[in-house]
C-alpha positions in Angstrom: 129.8 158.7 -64.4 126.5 159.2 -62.2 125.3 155.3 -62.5 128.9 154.4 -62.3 129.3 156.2 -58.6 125.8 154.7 -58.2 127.2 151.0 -58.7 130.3 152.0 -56.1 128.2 153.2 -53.3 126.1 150.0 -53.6 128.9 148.0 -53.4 130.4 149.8 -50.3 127.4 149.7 -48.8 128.2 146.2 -47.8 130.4 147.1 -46.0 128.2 149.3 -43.3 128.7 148.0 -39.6 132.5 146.9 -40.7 135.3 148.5 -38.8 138.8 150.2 -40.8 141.6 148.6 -40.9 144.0 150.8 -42.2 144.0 153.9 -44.2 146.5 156.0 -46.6 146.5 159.3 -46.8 143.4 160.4 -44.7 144.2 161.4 -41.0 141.0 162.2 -40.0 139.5 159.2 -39.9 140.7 156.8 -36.8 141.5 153.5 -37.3 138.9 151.3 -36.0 135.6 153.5 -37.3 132.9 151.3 -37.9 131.5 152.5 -41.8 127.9 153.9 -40.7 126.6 155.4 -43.7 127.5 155.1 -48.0 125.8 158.5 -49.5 126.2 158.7 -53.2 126.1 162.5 -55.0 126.3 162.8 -58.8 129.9 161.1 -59.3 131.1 161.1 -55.5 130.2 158.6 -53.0 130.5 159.8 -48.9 131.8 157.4 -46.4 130.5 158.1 -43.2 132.5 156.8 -40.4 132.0 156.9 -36.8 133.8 156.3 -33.9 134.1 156.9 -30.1 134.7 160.8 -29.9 137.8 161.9 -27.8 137.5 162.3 -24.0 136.2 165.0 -22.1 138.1 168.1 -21.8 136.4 168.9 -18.7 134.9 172.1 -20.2 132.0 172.7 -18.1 129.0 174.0 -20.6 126.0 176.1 -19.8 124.2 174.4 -23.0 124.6 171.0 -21.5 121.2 169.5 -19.5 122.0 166.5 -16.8 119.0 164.7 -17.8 120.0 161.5 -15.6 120.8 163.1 -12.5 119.2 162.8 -9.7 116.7 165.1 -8.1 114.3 165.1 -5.3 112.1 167.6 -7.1 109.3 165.7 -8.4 108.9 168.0 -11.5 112.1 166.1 -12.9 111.4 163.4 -15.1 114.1 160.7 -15.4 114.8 159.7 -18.9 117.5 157.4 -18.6 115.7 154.9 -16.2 118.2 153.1 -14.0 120.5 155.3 -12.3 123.0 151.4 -12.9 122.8 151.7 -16.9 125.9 152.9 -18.3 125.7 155.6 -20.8 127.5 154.9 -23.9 130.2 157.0 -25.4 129.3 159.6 -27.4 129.6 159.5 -31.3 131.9 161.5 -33.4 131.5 160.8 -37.1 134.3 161.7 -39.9 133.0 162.0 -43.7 135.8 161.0 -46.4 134.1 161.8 -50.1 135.4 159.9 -52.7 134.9 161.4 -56.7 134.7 159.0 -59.4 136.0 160.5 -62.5 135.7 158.9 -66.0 135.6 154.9 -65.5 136.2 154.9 -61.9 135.6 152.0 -59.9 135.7 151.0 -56.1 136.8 147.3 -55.1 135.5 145.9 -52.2 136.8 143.1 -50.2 135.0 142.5 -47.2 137.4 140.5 -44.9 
């Protein structure tokens, strides 16, 4: 049970950095999520996938802080260096758990 989960997790742990292919019967998780994170729990083992997160909606929010923007006020700090570095997308990660009952077993095949 709890070892056996243990030995899963390990094995899909391989498979961190490795982008899905397909998937049955989960519609959360978009195809082409790179596996960031294995997280094994008593007899169920989390996948932790994460992928570009949807674009903007153009929902203007109080809570969010330009930190890159520019300023002539010399009592703003610029954290993001050059103004010509691209920012990166932002994350969204999707969790699928996985429970092991008695004598279950994960196969991996890493493609």
């Amino acid at each position: 049970e709890g070892p056996g989960a243990t030995k899963n997790a390990r094995n899909a742990r391989k498979l961190v950095g490795c982008r899905l292919a397909s998937i049955e019967g989960i519609d959360s998780v978009p195809v082409g999520a790179r596996l960031a994170e294995v997280l094994c729990l008593g007899k169920e083992v989390w996948l932790i996938f994460a992928s570009e997160a949807a674009a903007a909606t153009g929902d203007d929010s109080d809570d969010v802080v330009d930190l890159c923007g520019g300023s002539d006020d010399d009592s703003v700090i610029d954290l993001c260096g050059s103004d010509d570095a691209p920012t990166p997308p932002p994350k969204q990660e999707h969790a699928v758990r996985v429970h092991f009952g008695m004598s279950g077993s994960l196969k991996v095949d890493a493609k």
